[in-house]
Each structure stands twice: as structure tokens, then as C-alpha cells.
C-alpha positions in Angstrom: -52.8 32.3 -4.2 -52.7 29.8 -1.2 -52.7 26.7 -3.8 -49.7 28.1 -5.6 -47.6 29.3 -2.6 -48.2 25.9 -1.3 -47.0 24.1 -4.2 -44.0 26.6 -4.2 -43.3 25.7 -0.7 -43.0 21.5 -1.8 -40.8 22.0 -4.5 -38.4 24.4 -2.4 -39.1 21.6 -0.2 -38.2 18.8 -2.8 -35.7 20.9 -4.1 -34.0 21.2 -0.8 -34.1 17.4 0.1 -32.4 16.2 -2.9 -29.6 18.5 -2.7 -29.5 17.0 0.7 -29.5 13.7 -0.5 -27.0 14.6 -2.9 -25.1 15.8 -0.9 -25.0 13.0 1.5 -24.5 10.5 -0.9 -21.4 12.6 -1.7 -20.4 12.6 1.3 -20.6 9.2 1.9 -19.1 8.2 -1.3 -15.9 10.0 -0.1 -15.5 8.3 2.7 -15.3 4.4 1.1 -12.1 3.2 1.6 -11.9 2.2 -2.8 -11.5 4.0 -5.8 -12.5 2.6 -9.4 -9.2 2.9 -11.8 -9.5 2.9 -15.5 -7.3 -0.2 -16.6 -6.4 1.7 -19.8 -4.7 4.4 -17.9 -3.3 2.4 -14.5 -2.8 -1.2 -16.5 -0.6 -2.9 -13.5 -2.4 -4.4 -11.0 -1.3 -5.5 -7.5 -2.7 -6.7 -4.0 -1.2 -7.0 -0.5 -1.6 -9.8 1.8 -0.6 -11.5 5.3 -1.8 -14.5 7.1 -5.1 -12.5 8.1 -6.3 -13.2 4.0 -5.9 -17.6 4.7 -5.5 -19.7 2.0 -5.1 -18.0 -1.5 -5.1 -19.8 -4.7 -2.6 -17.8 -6.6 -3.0 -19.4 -10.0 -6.7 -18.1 -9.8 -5.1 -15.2 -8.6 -2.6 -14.5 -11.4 -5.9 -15.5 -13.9 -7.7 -12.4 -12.4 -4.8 -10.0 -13.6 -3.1 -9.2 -10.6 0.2 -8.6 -11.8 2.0 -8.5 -8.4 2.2 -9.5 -4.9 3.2 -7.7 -1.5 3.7 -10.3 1.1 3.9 -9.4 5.2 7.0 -10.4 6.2 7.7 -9.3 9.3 6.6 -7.0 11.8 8.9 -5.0 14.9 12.3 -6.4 15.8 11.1 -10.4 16.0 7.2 -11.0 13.9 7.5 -13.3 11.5 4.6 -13.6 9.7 3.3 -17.6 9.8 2.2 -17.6 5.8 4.9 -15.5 4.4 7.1 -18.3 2.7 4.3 -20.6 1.9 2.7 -17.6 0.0 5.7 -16.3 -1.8 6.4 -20.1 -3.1 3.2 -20.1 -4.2 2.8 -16.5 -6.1 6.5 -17.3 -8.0 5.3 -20.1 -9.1 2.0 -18.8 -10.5 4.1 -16.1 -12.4 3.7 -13.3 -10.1 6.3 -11.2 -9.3 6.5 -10.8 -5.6 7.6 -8.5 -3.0 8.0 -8.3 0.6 6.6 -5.4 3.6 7.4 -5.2 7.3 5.3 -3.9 9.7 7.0 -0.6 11.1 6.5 -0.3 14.9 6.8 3.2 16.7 8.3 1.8 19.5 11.3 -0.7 18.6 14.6 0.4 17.2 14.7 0.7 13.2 18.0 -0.7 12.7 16.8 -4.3 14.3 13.3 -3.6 12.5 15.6 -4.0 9.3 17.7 -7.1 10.7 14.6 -8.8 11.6 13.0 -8.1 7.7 16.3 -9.0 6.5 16.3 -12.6 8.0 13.1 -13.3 7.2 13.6 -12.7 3.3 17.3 -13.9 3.5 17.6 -15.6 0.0 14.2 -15.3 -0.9 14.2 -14.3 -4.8 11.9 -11.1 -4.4 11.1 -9.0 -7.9 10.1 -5.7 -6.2 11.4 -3.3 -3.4 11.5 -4.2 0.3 8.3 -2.0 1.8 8.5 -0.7 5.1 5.1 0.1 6.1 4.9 2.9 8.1 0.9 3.6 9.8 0.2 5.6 12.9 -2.9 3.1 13.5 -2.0 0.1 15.2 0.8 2.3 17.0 1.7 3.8 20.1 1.4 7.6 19.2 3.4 9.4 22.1 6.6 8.9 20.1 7.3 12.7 18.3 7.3 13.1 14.9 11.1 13.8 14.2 12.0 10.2 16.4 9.6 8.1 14.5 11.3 9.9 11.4 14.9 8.6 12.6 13.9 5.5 13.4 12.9 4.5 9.9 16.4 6.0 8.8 18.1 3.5 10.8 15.6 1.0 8.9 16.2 2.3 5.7 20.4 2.3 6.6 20.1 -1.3 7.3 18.1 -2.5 4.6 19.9 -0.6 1.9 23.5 -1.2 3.5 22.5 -4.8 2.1 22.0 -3.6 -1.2 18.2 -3.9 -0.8 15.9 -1.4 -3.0 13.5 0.0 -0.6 9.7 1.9 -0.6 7.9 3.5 1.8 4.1 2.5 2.4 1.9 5.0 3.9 -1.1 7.0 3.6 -1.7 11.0 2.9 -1.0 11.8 7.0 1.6 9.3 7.2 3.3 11.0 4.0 2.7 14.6 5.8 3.9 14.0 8.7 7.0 11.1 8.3 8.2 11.5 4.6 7.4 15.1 3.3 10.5 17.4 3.5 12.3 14.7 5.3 12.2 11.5 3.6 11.5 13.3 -0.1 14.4 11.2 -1.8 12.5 7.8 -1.4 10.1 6.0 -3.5 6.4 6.0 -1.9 3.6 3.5 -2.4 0.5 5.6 -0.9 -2.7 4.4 0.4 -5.3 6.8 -0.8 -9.1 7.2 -1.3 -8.9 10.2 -3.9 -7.7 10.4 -7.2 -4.6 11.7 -7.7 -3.7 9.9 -4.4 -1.7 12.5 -2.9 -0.9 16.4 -4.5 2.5 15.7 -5.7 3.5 13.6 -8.5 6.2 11.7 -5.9 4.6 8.5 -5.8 5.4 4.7 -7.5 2.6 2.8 -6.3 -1.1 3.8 -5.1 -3.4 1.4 -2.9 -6.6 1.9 -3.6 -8.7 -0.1 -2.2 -9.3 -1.6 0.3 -12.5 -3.8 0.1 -12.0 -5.1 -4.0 -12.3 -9.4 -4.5 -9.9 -11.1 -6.1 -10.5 -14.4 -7.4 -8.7 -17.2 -5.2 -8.8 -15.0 -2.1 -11.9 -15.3 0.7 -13.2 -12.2 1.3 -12.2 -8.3 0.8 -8.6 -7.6 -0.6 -6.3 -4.4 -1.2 -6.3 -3.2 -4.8 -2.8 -1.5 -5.8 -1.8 -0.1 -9.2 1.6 1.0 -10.4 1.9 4.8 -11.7 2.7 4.4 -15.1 2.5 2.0 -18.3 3.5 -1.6 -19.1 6.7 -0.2 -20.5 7.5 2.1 -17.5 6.9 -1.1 -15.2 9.0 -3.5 -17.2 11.5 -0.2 -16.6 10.8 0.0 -13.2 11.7 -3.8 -12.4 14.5 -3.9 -14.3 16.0 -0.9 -12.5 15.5 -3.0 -9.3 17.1 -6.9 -10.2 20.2 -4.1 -11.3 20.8 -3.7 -8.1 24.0 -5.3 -6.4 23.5 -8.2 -4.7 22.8 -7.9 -0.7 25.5 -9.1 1.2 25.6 -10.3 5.0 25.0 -8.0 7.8 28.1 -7.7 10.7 
């Protein structure tokens, strides 16, 4: 009797510590900032980059598959960023089609956020929307909700008074708090660890990763993927070179 309720007690025991561990690595798994696509369903692949990623080698980067490119641009009413022009030279001319993101800060006015992005692309031949990435990290947080929300109107109204296309960049609490129910008519490009990336079907592009390697770039890289097929993203950039040409801003 004593040998048996012993070996009952280990494998209750045993029992319990791999559902532990199960549950840990779970746990854990949920919480890495990547998540594996199937290339069959999400074909388009894209990355993001700034001067923090150095020196890329685009052709080796357009030989990996990366399909597309979003460049920082800018960042508040007067960043420039130092490798934006030297990297979008370089990705058009490896055949990538290119786009460009600004930095959206809390506290500076979103109507000279957008002139500031809009001289730094000025004639720059872009193939994809102008991003306005919009993060409470890296941001002052005692601005309300409703006030950051106005402010990335005024963006928007500059950058689209131009005749730019435009996308918002955020992640799920971003998307809560700044774009659900009051920004619901724009295109979103979400950063998300979970698949599907957010609950709604509202979304054009999906980050998903944020430590992949990309052949040509030193060290860890965001992964992006366009929601849809080839066809749908041929669609998708035809829609945007449709659009009227941007004219000068008063």
C-alpha cells in the first residue's frame, strides 16, 4: 500500500510539473515579440528600417524576398533621419518598392509633424503610403487620449491636403485607444504578436516581428506582411500611384 501511494504521489507529482512547464513555456512563447507566417497564405513580405539598422545591402536584401521597404523619415516637427535618402536610393534601385514613416510625437503640433515629413520626402518617388507612426512608448503620456487623437488629424489634413495616401502604424493599444471609433476610416498597418493581429478585419499591413534576420542587414529586423495575395497587392499599389499628384503646401 505505501509503495503504491508513493508512486501515485510522483506521477501526480510529474504530472503536475509538466503541465507547469507547459504551461510556462506557453506563457513565454506568448510573450516573444515574432510570429511565424505561412508564405502561402501572407506571400508579401516587408521590413522597416532607420539609421539605428547601419549599413544595409539592399540587393541581398531584395534576394531574401523582401518585397518592400518602410524607411524613417522624420520624426516631430524638425528630425530628419541621417540615412533616409541614402537608403531609399539604394532600395529603388534594387527593385524594392519603398515607403516612407514619421515618428509621431505626443507633444508637437500635427500639422508641422506633416510639413516636416513632407519636406523630407519632397520629390522622392515613394510606391507605398506615407506612415505616421503613432506609439505611446518613447512618448510623453500626460497628453489625453482625445488631444493626441486631434493631433494626428491635423497630420493626416496636412499630409493628404498634398495629395499624399496615408497609413496609420500602431499596435493593438495604440489602435484601442487612438484609431478605434475615431480614426475607423483609415488604413492601419498593426504591430502584433498574435495571429489574427488585431479582432477586426480593418487592417492592410501586419508587423510581425520584431527580432527576424534579413540577409544584408546586421542584426535583428522587423518582419511585415501585406493582408492579402499577390494580385490584391499589385491592386493595392496601383490604387496608390492613382493618386493626384501632391502639390506645394502655402
Amino acid at each position: 500500500m505505501n509503495r503504491a501511494r508513493h508512486i501515485a504521489i510522483i506521477l501526480i507529482a510529474l504530472t503536475a510539473a509538466a503541465i507547469f512547464t507547459v504551461a510556462v513555456m506557453r506563457i513565454c512563447a506568448s510573450r516573444r515579440p515574432h510570429v511565424e507566417l505561412t508564405r502561402d497564405i501572407f506571400p508579401v513580405m516587408g521590413i522597416d528600417l532607420s539609421a539605428h539598422n547601419g549599413d544595409v545591402e539592399f540587393d541581398k536584401v531584395a534576394a531574401s524576398g523582401v518585397s518592400f521597404v518602410f524607411l524613417k523619415a522624420t520624426e516631430g516637427t524638425s528630425f530628419r533621419d541621417p540615412k533616409f535618402r541614402t537608403n531609399h536610393a539604394a532600395a529603388r534601385n534594387a527593385g524594392i518598392k519603398v515607403g516612407a514613416y514619421h515618428y509621431f510625437r505626443f507633444d508637437c503640433d500635427g500639422y508641422e509633424q506633416g510639413r516636416n515629413f513632407l519636406d523630407a520626402v519632397d520629390s522622392l518617388e515613394l510606391d507605398l503610403p506615407l506612415a505616421i507612426d503613432i506609439e505611446e512608448w518613447g512618448n510623453n503620456d500626460d497628453f489625453s487620449t482625445e488631444r493626441v487623437a486631434e493631433s494626428i488629424r491635423g497630420m493626416i489634413f496636412a499630409l493628404e491636403g498634398c495629395g499624399r495616401n496615408v497609413i496609420l502604424y500602431t499596435n493593438k493599444r495604440g489602435y484601442e485607444r487612438f484609431v478605434r471609433g475615431r480614426l475607423d476610416e483609415m488604413p492601419v498597418w498593426v504591430c502584433s504578436f498574435t495571429n489574427p493581429p488585431i479582432t477586426t478585419d480593418n487592417w492592410v499591413l501586419w508587423q510581425h516581428s520584431h527580432e527576424s534576420h534579413v540577409d544584408g542587414i546586421k542584426g535583428k529586423v522587423d518582419l511585415n506582411t501585406f493582408n492579402g495575395d499577390i494580385i490584391s497587392w499589385e491592386i493595392w499599389l496601383d490604387s496608390i500611384n492613382a493618386r493626384v499628384q501632391p502639390k506645394a503646401m502655402q
